[in-house]
C-alpha positions as CSV (number, residue, x, y, z in Angstrom):
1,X,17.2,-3.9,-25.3
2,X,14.2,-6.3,-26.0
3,X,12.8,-9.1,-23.2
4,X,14.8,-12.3,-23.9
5,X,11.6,-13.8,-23.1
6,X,9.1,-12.5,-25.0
7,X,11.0,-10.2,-27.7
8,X,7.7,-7.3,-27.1
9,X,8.5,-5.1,-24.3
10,X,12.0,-3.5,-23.4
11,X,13.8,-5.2,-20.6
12,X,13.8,-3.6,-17.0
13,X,15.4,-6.1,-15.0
14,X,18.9,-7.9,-16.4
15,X,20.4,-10.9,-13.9
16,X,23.5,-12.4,-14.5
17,X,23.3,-16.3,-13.7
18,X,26.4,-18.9,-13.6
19,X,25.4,-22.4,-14.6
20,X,27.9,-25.2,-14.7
21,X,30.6,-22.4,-14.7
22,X,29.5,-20.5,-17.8
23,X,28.3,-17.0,-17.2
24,X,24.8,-16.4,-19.1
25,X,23.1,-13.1,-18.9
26,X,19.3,-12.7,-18.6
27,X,17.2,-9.9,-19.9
28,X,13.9,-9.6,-19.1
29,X,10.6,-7.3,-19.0
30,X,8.4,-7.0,-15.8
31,X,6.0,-9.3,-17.1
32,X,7.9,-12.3,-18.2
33,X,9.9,-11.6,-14.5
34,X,6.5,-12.0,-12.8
35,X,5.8,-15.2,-14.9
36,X,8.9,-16.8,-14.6
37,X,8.9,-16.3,-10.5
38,X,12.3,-13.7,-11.1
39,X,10.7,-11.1,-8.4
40,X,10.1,-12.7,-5.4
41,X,7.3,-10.4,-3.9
42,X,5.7,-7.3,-5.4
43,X,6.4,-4.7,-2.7
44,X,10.2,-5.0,-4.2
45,X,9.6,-2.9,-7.1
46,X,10.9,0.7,-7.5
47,X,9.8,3.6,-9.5
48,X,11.4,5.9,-11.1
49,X,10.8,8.2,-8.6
50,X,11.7,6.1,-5.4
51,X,14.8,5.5,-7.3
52,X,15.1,9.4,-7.6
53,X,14.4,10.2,-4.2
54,X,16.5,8.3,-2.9
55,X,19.7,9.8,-4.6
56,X,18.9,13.3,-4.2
57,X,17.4,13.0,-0.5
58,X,14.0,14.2,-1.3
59,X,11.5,13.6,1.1
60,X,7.9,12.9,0.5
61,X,5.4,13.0,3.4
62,X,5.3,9.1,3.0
63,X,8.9,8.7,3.6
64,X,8.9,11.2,6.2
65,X,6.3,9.0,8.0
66,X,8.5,6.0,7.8
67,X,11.5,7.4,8.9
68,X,10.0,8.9,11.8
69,X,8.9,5.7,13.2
70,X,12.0,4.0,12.7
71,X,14.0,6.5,14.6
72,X,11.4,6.7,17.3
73,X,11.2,3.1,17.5
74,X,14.9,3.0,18.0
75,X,16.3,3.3,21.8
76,X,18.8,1.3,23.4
77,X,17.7,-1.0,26.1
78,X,20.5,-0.4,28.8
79,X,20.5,3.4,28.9
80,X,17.3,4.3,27.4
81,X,18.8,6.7,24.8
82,X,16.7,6.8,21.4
83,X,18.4,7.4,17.7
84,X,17.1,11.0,17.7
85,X,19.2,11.8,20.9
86,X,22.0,10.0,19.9
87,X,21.7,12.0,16.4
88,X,21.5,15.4,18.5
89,X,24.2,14.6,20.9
90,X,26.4,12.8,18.4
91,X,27.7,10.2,21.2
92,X,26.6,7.1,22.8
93,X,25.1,6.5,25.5
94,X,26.8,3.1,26.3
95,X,28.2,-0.1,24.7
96,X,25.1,-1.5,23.9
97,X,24.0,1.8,21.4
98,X,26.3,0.4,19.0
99,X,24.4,-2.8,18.7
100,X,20.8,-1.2,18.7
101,X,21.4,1.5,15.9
102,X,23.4,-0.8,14.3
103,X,20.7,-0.9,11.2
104,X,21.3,3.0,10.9
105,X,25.2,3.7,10.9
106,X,26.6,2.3,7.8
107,X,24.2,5.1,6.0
108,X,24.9,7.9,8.7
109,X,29.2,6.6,8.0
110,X,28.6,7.1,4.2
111,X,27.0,10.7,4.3
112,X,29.6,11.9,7.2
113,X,32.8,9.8,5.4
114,X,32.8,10.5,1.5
115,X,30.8,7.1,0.9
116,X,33.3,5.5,2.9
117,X,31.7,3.0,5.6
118,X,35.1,1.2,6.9
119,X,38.0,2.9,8.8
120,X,41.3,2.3,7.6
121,X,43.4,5.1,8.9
122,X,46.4,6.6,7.7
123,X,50.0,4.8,7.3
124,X,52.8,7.1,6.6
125,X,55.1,5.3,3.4
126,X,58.0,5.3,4.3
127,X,57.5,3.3,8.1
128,X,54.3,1.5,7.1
129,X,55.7,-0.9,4.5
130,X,54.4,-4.3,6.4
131,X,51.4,-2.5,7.2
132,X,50.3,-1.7,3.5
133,X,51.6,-5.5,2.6
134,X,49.2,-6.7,5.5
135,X,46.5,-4.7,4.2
136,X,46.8,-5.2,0.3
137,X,46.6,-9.0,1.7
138,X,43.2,-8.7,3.8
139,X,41.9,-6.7,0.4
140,X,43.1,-10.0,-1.9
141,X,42.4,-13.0,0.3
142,X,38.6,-11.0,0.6
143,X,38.7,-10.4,-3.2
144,X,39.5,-14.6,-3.8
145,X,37.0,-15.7,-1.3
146,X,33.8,-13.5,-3.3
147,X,35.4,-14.7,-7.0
148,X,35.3,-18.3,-5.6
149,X,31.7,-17.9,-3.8
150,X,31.1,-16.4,-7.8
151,X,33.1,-19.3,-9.1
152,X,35.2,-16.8,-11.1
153,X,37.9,-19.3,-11.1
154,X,39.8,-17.5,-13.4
155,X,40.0,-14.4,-12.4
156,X,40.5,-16.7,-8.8
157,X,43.9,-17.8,-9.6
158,X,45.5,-14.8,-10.5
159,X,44.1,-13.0,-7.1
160,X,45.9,-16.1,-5.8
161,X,48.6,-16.0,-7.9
162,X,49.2,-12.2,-6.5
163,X,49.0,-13.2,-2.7
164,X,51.4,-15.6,-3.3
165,X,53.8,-12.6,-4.6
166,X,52.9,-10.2,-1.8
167,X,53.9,-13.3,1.0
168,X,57.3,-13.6,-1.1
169,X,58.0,-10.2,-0.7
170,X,57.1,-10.1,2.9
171,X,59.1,-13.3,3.3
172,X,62.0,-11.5,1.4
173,X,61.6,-8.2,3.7
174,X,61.9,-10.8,7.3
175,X,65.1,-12.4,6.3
């Protein structure tokens, strides 16, 4: 796919922008991005091979360098316990922990869990009805706030439309 801008170079960076309502997609090569003030600062540009790195875990000495002073920068303030003890003991030290690593759990939560960074637990069927309803109800009334900050209006109305069925049926099930 060609830059919209200049029609030369292919385009590396695609936004998605929503003016007046009506959804217009942007295609764009690094040097037209630069131009038009698309990248904010240059430091935010990947490479292939950061991208690469990144999804297969490879370390470079660089990265190894980094990651070394963030965890030994990390300790928690109350009981003095870094990230690399709290990594080797695999508990916290105290209420506060939770707080001061809080920058490095969601990515320890998604390599222990599946990807998964949010506890749900388990609801048997047949004795959990209101509790699935209650929860398909958090997921849509989340889902219509984000399509309304997108000003998706359409696709709004029929998350609304649905909440308003689910509440019907849980209505219907406390009569």
């Amino acid at each position: 796919m060609k830059c919209n801008e200049c029609e030369k170079y292919p385009a590396t960076l695609h936004f998605t922008q929503y003016i007046n309502g009506q959804k217009e997609k942007i295609h764009v090569c690094e040097l037209c991005a630069k131009k038009k003030g698309y990248q904010l600062h240059q430091d935010e540009t990947y490479s292939l091979h950061d991208l690469l790195s990144t999804l297969f875990h490879i370390s470079t000495p660089e990265i190894d360098r980094q990651i070394f002073k963030q965890k030994e920068s990390l300790e928690c303030p109350t009981c003095h316990l870094t990230f690399e003890g709290f990594q080797r003991i695999g508990k916290f030290g105290c209420a506060t922990c939770y707080e001061t690593f809080d920058v490095k759990l969601p990515q320890m939560f998604r390599r222990v869990h599946s990807g998964n960074t949010k506890h749900v637990g388990k609801i048997p069927i047949r004795k959990g009805g209101s509790l699935h309803m209650k929860r398909e109800l958090t997921y849509y009334r989340e889902k219509l706030n984000q399509l309304i900050e997108e000003e998706a209006f359409e696709e709004a109305a029929i998350v609304r439309d649905e909440i308003r069925r689910i509440e019907s049926l849980k209505e219907g099930d406390q009569s």
